[in-house]
ZAZA-192656 format. One line per 3 residues: their letters; for each residue y, z, x of C-alpha. Coordinates in Angstrom, 3 decimals. Layout:
N
A = Y/Z/X ~ ...
% end
This chain:
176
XXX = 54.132/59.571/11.830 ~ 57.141/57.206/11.588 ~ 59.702/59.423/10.667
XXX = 62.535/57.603/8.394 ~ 66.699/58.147/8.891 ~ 68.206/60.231/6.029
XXX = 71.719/61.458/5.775 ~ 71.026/64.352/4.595 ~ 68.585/65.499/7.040
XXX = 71.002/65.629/9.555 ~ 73.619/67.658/7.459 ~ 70.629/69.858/6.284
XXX = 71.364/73.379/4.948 ~ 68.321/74.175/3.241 ~ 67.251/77.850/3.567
XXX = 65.002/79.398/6.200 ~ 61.165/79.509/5.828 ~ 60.692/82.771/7.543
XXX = 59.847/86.254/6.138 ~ 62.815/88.305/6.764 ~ 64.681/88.583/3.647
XXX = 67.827/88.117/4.728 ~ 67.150/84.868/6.862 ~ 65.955/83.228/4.308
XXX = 69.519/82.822/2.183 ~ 70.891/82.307/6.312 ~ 72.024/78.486/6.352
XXX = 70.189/76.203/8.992 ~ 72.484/74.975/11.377 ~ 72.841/71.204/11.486
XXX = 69.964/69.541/13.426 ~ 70.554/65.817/15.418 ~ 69.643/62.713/13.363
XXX = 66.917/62.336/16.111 ~ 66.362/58.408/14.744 ~ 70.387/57.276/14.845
XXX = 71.382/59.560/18.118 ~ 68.642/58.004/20.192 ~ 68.063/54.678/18.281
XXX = 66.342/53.211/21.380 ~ 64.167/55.712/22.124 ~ 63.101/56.227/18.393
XXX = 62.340/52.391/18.182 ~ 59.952/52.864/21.524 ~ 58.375/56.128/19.938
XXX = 57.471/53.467/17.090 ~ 56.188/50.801/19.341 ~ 54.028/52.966/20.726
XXX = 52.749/54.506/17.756 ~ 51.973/51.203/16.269 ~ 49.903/50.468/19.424
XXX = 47.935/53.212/19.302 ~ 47.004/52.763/15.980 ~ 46.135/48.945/16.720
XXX = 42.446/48.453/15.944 ~ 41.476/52.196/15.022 ~ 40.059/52.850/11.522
XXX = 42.907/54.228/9.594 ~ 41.006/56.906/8.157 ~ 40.198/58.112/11.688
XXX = 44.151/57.598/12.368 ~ 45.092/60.093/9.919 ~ 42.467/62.946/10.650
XXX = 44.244/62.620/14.233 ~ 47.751/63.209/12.935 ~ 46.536/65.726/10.390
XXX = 44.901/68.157/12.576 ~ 47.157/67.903/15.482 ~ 50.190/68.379/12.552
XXX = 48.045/71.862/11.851 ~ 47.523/72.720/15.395 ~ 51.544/72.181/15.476
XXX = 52.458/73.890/12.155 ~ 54.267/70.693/11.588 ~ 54.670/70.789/7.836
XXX = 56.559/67.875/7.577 ~ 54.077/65.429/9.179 ~ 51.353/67.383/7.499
XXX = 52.391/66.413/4.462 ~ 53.282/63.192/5.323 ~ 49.735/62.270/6.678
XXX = 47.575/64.009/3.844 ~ 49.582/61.793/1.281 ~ 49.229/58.856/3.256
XXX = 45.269/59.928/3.637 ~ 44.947/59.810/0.171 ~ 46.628/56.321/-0.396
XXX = 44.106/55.206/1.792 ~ 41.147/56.563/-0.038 ~ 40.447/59.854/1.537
XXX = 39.135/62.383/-0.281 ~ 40.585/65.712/-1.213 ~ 37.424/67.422/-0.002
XXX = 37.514/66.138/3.450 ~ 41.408/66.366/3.705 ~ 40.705/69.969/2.844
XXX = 37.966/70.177/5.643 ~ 40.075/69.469/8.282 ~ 41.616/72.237/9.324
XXX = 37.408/73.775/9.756 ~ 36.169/70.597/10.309 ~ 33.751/72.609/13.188
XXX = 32.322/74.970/10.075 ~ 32.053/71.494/8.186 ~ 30.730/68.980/10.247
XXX = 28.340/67.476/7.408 ~ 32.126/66.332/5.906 ~ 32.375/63.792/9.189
XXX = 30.798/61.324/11.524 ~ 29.702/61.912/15.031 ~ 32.588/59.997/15.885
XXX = 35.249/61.478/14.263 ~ 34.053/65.030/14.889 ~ 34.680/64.157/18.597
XXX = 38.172/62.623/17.855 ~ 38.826/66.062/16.057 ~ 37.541/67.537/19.710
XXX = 39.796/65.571/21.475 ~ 42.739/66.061/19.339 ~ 42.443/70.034/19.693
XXX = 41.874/69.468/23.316 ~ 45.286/67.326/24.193 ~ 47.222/69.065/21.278
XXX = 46.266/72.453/22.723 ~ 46.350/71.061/26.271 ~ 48.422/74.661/27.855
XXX = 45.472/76.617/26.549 ~ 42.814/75.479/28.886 ~ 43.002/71.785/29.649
XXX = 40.519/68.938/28.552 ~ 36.865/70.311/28.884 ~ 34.914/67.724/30.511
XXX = 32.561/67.932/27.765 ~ 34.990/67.269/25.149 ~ 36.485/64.599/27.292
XXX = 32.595/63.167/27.647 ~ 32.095/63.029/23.798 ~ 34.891/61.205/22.744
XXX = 33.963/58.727/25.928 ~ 30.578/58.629/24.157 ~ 31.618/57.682/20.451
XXX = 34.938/54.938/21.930 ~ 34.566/52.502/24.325 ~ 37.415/53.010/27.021
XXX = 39.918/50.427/25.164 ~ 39.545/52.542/21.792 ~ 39.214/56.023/23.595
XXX = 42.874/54.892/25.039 ~ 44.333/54.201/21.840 ~ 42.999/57.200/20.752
XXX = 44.406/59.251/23.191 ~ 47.664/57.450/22.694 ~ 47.666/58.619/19.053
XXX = 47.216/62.368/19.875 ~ 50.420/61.769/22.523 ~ 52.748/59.934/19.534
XXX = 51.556/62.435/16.890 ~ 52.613/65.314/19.116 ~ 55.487/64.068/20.289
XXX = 56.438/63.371/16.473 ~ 55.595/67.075/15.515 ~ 57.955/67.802/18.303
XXX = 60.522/66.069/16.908 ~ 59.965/67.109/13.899 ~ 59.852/70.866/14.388
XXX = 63.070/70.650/16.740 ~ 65.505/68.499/14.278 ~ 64.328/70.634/11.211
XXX = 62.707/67.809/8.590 ~ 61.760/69.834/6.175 ~ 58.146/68.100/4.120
XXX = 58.318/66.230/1.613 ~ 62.029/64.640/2.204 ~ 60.445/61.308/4.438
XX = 61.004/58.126/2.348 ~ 58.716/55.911/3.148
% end
């Protein structure tokens, strides 16, 4: 996720999502402009996205972001990375398998059912650490140079769902 500077993002007072009633018409405070406060670090967050991604299939790039953005409840990079699946030729059926990709496995490869392993794994790293045998999977499917990259894509897309969740974008409002 490259998330993209918008005015109105930072002013934002768009209504709650929650299910009490009367939070919902409560008025969000205003969140930081993550991308102009901390220019420098935003431009490094890019950098190392765009290393990560270098030389991984970009279909395999956004089933990464996707499911980690579910594992987050990030609903503004989920949205963000479905749509840009499905400029890039994904299909609605596998974008829709994601989420149960383990009851589905016939919807991916070898490979990127161990990717989808790995992503739960690191994303959901508090719960129980990186089983060896997940760990030993993805090691089987990417040589150590991809498996690296990999592994640097689960760290930028979770650090952008962080982001994301704490500054309040709201899906659907990047501009890309």
């Amino acid at each position: 996720m490259v998330m993209t500077t918008n005015a109105s993002t930072s002013t934002n007072t768009s209504t709650n999502t929650g299910t009490d009633a009367s939070a919902s018409t409560a008025p969000r405070p205003r969140r930081v402009d993550f991308a102009k406060a901390a220019r420098p670090v935003f431009r490094a967050l890019i950098g190392f996205d765009a290393a990560a991604r270098e030389g991984l299939d970009p279909a395999l790039v956004e089933l990464i972001q996707i499911r980690a953005s579910h594992l987050n409840h990030c609903a503004y990079c989920l949205h963000m990375h479905t749509n840009d699946a499905r400029k890039a030729g994904e299909s609605e059926d596998r974008l829709h398998m994601v989420p149960v990709w383990r009851e589905a496995r016939h919807f991916f490869t070898p490979r990127e059912q161990a990717a989808l392993a790995l992503t739960e794994a690191v994303t959901l790293v508090a719960e129980r650490g990186v089983p060896d045998d997940v760990y030993a999977e993805a090691a089987a499917h990417f040589d150590d140079a991809e498996l690296a990259r990999v592994l640097a894509l689960i760290l930028t897309i979770n650090t952008w769902n962080r982001i994301a969740l704490a500054t309040g974008k709201r899906a659907g409002t990047d501009e890309r």
